[in-house]
N, C-alpha and C positions, 0 to 999 in steps of 0.2 A: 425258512424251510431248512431242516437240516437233512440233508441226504447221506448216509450211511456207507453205502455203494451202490455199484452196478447189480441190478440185482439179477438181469440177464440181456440179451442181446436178441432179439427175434429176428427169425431169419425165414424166409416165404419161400417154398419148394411145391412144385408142382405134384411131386408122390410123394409123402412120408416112404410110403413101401419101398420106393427107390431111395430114398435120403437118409434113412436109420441106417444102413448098413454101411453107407459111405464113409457115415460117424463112428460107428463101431467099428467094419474091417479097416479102414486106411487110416484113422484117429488113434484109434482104440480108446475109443468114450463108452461109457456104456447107456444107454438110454434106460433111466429107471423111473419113468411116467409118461404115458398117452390118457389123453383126456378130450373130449370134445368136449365145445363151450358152444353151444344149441346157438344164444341170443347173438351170439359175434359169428355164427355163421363158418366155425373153424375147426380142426383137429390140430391137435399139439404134441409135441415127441420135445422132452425134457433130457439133458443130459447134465451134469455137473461138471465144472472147471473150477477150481478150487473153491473161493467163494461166489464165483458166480456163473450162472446157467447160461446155458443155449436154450433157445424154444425155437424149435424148427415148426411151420405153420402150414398149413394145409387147406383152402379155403374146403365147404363142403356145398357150395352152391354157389353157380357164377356169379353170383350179384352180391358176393361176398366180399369185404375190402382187402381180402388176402388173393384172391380169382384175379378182382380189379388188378392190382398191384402187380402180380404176375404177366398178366394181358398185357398191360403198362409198357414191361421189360421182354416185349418180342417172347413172352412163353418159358423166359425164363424165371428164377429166383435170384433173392439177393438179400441184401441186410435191410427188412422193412420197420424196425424200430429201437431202440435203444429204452431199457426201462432201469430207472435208481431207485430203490428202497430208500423211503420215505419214513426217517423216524416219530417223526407230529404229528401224523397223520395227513390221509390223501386230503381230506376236507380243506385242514387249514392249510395244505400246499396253495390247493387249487385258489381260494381264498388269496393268499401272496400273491401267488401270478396273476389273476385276474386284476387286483389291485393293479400291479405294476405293469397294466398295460398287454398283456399278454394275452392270446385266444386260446380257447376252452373248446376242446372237442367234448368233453363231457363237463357238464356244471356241478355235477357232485360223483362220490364214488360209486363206480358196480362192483359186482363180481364178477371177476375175473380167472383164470387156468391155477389152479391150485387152489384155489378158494379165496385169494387174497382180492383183498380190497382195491383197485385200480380207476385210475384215471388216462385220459390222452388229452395232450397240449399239441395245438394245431402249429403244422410244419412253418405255416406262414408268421409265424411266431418266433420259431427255433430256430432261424438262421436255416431250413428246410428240411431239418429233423425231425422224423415222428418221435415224439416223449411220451413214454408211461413213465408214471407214477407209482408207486407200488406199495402198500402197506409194509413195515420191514416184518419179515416171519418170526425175527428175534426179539420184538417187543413185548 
């Protein structure tokens, strides 16, 4: 697997509405994408750091894994996954790691907030880290 970089950092917030402006006025980030992702149950607020993004997450249904994870943290937010751009593709990552022993939240790619190609590697796996995968955008 050759991983590229960090391709963002997702972070799980109870409001976008509250949460963009904290990134904007006290950051000074600027948010330049919202997107809902229907099948993950989510909204997204993108900001840029030099080469790699914030995805601030917003479940949109409690039975959401972004709701859950918040519920989890007393109603709070936090850092709910760390995701590296993926130069060989998500396929043949997921392919690697499952060889070597590793658990598969998903067994091949979806699509994912941007449009990119993604996977998730089970925390019980990552030393208790949730992993995306990421197709790299620069490929």
């Amino acid at each position: 697997m050759d991983i590229s970089h960090i391709e963002h950092i997702g972070i799980a917030v109870p409001s976008l509405e509250e949460a963009i402006p904290f990134y904007e006025n006290m950051l000074g980030l600027k948010c330049f994408a919202i997107e809902e992702v229907e099948d993950q149950k989510v909204k997204t607020a993108f900001f840029k750091v030099g080469q790699t993004k914030i995805e601030l997450l917003e479940g949109t249904s409690p039975d959401s894994a972004i709701s859950k994870f918040i519920e989890k943290n007393g109603g709070r937010g936090g850092i709910q996954h760390v995701a590296f751009a993926i130069e060989d593709g998500v396929a043949n990552a997921l392919a690697e790691v499952e060889a070597k022993g590793g658990k598969l939240i998903d067994k091949a790619p979806r699509k994912g907030a941007e449009g990119l190609n993604i996977a998730f590697l089970h925390p019980k796996s990552t030393c208790g880290t949730l992993i995306e995968l990421c197709e790299d955008p620069n490929k």
